[in-house]
C-alpha positions as CSV (number, residue, x, y, z in Angstrom):
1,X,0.0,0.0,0.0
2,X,1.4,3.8,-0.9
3,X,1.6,5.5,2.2
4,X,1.5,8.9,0.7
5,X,-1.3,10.5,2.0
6,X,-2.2,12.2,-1.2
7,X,-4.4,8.7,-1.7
8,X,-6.6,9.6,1.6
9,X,-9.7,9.0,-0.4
10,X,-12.6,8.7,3.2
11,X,-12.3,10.2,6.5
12,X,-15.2,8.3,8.2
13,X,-16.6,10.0,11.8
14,X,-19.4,8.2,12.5
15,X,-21.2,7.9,15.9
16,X,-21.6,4.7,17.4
17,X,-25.5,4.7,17.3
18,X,-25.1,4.6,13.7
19,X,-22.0,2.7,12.9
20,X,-22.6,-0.4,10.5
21,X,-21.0,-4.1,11.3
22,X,-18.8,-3.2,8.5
23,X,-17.2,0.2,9.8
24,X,-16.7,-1.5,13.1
25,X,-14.6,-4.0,11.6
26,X,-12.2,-1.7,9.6
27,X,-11.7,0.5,12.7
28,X,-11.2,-3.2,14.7
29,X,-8.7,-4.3,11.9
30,X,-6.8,-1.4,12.2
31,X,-6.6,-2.2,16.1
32,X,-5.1,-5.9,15.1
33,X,-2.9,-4.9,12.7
34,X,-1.3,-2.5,15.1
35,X,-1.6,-4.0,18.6
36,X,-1.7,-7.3,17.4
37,X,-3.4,-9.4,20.4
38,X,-3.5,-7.1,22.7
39,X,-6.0,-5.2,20.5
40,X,-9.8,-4.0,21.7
41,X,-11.8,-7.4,20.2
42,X,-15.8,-6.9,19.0
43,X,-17.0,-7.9,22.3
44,X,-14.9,-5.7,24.1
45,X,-16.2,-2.7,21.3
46,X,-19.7,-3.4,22.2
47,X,-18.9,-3.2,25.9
48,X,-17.2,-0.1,25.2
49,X,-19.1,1.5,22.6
50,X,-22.0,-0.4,21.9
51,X,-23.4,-0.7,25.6
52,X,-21.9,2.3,27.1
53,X,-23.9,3.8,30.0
54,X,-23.7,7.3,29.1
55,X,-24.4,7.1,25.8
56,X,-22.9,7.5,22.0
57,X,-19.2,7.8,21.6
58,X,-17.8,8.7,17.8
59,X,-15.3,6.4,15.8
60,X,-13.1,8.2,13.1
61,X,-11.4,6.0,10.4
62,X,-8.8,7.2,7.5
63,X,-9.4,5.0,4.7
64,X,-6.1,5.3,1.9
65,X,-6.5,3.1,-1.5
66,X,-10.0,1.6,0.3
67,X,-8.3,0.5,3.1
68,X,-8.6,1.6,6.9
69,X,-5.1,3.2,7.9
70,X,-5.5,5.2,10.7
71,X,-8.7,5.1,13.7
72,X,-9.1,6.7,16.6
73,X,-12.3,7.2,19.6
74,X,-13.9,9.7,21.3
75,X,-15.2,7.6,24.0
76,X,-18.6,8.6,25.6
77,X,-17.5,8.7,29.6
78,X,-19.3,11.1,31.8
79,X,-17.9,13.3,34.6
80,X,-20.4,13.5,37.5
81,X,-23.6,13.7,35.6
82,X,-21.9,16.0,32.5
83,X,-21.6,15.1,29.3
84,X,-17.5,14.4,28.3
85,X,-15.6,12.4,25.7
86,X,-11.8,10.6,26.2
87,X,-9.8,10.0,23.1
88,X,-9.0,6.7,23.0
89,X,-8.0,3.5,20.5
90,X,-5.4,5.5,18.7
91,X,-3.9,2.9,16.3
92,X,-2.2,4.1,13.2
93,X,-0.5,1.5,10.7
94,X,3.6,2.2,11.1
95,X,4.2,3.3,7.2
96,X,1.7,6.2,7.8
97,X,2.8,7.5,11.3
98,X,4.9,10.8,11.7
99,X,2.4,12.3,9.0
100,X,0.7,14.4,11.5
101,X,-2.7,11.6,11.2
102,X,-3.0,12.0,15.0
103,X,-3.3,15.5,15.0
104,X,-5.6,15.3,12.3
105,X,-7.8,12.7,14.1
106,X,-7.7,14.7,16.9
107,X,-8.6,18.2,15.1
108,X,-11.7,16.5,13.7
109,X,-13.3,14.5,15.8
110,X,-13.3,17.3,18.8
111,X,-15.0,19.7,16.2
112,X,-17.6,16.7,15.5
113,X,-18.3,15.8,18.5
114,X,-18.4,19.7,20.1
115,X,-20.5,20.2,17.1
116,X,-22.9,17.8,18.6
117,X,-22.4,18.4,22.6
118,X,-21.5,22.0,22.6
119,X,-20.5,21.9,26.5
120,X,-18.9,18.5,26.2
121,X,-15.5,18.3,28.5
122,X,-13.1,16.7,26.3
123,X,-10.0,14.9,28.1
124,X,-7.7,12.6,28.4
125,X,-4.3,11.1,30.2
126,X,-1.9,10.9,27.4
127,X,0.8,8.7,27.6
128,X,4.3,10.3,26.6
129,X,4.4,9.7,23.3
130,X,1.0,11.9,22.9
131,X,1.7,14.2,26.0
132,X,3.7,16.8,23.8
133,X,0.9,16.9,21.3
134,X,-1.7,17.6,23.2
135,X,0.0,20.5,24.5
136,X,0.8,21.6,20.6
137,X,-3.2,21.5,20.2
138,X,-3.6,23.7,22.9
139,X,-4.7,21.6,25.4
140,X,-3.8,22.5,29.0
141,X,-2.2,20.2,31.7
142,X,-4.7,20.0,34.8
143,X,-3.1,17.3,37.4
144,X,-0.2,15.5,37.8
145,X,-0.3,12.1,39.6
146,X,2.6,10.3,41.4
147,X,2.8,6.9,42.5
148,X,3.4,6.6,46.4
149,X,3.4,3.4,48.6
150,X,0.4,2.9,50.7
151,X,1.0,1.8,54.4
152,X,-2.8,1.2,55.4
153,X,-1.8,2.0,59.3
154,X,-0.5,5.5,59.0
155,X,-2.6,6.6,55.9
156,X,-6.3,7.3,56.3
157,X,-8.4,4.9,54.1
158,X,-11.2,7.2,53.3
159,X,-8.9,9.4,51.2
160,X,-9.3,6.8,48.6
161,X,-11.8,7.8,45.9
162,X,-14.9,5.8,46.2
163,X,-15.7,4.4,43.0
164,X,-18.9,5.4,41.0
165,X,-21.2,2.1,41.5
166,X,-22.3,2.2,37.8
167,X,-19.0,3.1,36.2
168,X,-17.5,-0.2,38.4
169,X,-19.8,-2.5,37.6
170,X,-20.0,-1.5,34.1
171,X,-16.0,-0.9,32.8
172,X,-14.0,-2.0,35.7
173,X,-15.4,-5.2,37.4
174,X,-17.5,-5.4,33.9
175,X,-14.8,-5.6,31.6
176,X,-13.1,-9.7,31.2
177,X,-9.7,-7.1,30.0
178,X,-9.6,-5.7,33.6
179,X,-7.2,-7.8,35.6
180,X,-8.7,-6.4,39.1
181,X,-8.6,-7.7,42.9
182,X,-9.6,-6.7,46.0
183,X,-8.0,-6.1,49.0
184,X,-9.6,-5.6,52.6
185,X,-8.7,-3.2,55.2
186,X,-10.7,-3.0,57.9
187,X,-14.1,-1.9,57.3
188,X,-13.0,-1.1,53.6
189,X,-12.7,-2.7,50.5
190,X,-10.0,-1.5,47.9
191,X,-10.1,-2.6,44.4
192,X,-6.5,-2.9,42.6
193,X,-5.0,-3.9,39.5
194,X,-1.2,-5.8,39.1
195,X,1.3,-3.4,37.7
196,X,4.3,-5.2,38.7
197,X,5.5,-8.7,40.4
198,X,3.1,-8.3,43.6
199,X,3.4,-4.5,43.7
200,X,-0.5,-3.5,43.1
201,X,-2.1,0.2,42.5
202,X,-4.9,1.1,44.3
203,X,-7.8,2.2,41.8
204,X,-10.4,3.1,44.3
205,X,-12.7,1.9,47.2
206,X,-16.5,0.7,47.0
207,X,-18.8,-1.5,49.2
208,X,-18.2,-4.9,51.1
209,X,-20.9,-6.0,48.4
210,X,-19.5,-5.4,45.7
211,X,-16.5,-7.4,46.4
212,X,-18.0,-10.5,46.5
213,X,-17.2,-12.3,42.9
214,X,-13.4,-10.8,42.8
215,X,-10.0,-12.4,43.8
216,X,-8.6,-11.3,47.3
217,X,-5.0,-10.8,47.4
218,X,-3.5,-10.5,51.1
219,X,0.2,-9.2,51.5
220,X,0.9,-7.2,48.3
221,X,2.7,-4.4,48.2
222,X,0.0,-1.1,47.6
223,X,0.4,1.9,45.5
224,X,-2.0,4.8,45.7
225,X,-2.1,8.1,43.2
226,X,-0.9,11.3,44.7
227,X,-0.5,15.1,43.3
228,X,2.2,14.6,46.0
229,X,5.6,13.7,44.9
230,X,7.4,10.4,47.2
231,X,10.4,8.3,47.1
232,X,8.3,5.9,45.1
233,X,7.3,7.8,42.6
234,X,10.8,8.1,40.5
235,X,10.2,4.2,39.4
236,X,7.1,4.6,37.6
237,X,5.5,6.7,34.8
238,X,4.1,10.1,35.9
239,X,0.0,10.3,35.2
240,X,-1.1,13.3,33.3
241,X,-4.5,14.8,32.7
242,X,-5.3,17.4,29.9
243,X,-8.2,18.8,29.1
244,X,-9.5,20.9,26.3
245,X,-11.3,23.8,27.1
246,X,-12.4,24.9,30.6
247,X,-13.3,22.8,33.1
248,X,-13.2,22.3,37.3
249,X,-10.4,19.7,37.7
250,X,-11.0,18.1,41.1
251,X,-13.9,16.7,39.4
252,X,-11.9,14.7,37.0
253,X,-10.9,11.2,38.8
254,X,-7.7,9.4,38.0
255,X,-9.7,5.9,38.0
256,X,-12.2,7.1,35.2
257,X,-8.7,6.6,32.9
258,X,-9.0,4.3,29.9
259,X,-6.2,2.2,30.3
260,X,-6.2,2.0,33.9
C-alpha cells in the first residue's frame, strides 16, 4: 500500500448509534494490525461502545487506497452527571505515522463531537508519546499524579476515591480485560490492579458487596495516586491529565482513565 497521504480517499466520523457491522470492523482491523493481540476485540467494542452507559461515543477512520489506515475514539464517559468524551484506541499503521494523522484525528473529531455536545468536557491522560501533542493542540495540563506506597496503618483509608457504582460495575469489574482484585482493610474494601510482580495500584474503594465475585490478594505491596511527589514515585511513569477547554479539575478522577 502507498503511504503517501495524497491517496486519503474517506475520513469516516461516524457515531456509534449509527455505525454499521462493516465500519466497526475496519476500525477493529486497524486495532489488530497495530496491537496485534493485545488489540480492543468486538466484544470488548460493544462493551465499550455499543453498551456504554452514558451514551454514543464517535469512531473516526482514514481509509487510503479503500483500506482503513488510521482510527481513533472519542469515547462517551461522563464526569459527575456532564456530558465528556476521552480519546481513545489510537492505532495508526507504522508506514503512515509521523504524518501528523493523529493530530488530524484529533482536530476533527473534537470539532464533531463539540459540534454535537456544545458543552462536552473533552479529556484525556496521554501517555508520553502523545503528552507533547496535546500540548501543541492547545490543550492544558490540569493534574499531575505520582505513585506513592500505601502503608494502610499511617494513611487514612477514606482518602481513597470511592468508586462510581455504575461506572464499576460497568468498565471496571464489567470488563473480562480488567485484571482487578480486591484487598480488605478493615471496614473497607480497595479494588486494585497488578502493575508489577506483587506491587499493586490502588484504583479506588467501593462497598463490602460489591467485592464479593473478585479475587482477594493478602500481602501485596500497595500503591496509591498522589499530586504529591514520594520516594516511590521516580520508578514509575508520571499520570497526566489534559483537558480541552475549561473545566473544574477536582472533578476529573484518575480511575475514570481508559487504560487503567
Amino acid at each position: 500500500m502507498n503511504s503517501n497521504l495524497n491517496n486519503i480517499e474517506k475520513v469516516l466520523l461516524r457515531w456509534t448509534d449509527s455505525i454499521s457491522d462493516e465500519e466497526i470492523e475496519d476500525f477493529l482491523s486497524v486495532q489488530r494490525r497495530v496491537f496485534g493481540k493485545e488489540s480492543i476485540g468486538i466484544d470488548s467494542f460493544n462493551l465499550k461502545y455499543k453498551n456504554n452507559i452514558y451514551g454514543e461515543s464517535l469512531i473516526i477512520i482514514i481509509y487510503v487506497d479503500h483500506s482503513p489506515i488510521a482510527a481513533r475514539a472519542f469515547w462517551r464517559n461522563d464526569i459527575n452527571g456532564g456530558i465528556a468524551f476521552q480519546p481513545c484506541d489510537t492505532a495508526v499503521l507504522a508506514s503512515f505515522r509521523g504524518k501528523g494523522l493523529f493530530y488530524r484525528m484529533t482536530i476533527l473529531a473534537r470539532e464533531e463531537v463539540l459540534k454535537r455536545h456544545t458543552d462536552a468536557l473533552i479529556y484525556n491522560y496521554p501517555n508520553r508519546n502523545s503528552y507533547h501533542g496535546y500540548l501543541n493542540l492547545n490543550w492544558s495540563l490540569r493534574k499531575q499524579w505520582f505513585y506513592r506506597i500505601f502503608f494502610p496503618t499511617k494513611f487514612n483509608v477514606s482518602q481513597i476515591e470511592s468508586l462510581d457504582s455504575a461506572y464499576f460495575n460497568w468498565w471496571i469489574r464489567g470488563n473480562p480485560q480488567k485484571k482487578i482484585c480486591a484487598k480488605k482493610i478493615g471496614r473497607r474494601c480497595l479494588i486494585v490492579s497488578p502493575i508489577r510482580k506483587n506491587i499493586y495500584g490502588i484504583i479506588g474503594q467501593v462497598m463490602e458487596e460489591d467485592i464479593h465475585d473478585l479475587k482477594r490478594i493478602y500481602s501485596p505491596v500497595l500503591v496509591y495516586k498522589s499530586a504529591d511527589k514520594g520516594l516511590f514515585s521516580k520508578f514509575f511513569n508520571i499520570t497526566n491529565l489534559v483537558v480541552f477547554g475549561d473545566d473544574v479539575v477536582n472533578t476529573i478522577p484518575y480511575y475514570k482513565m481508559d487504560a487503567i
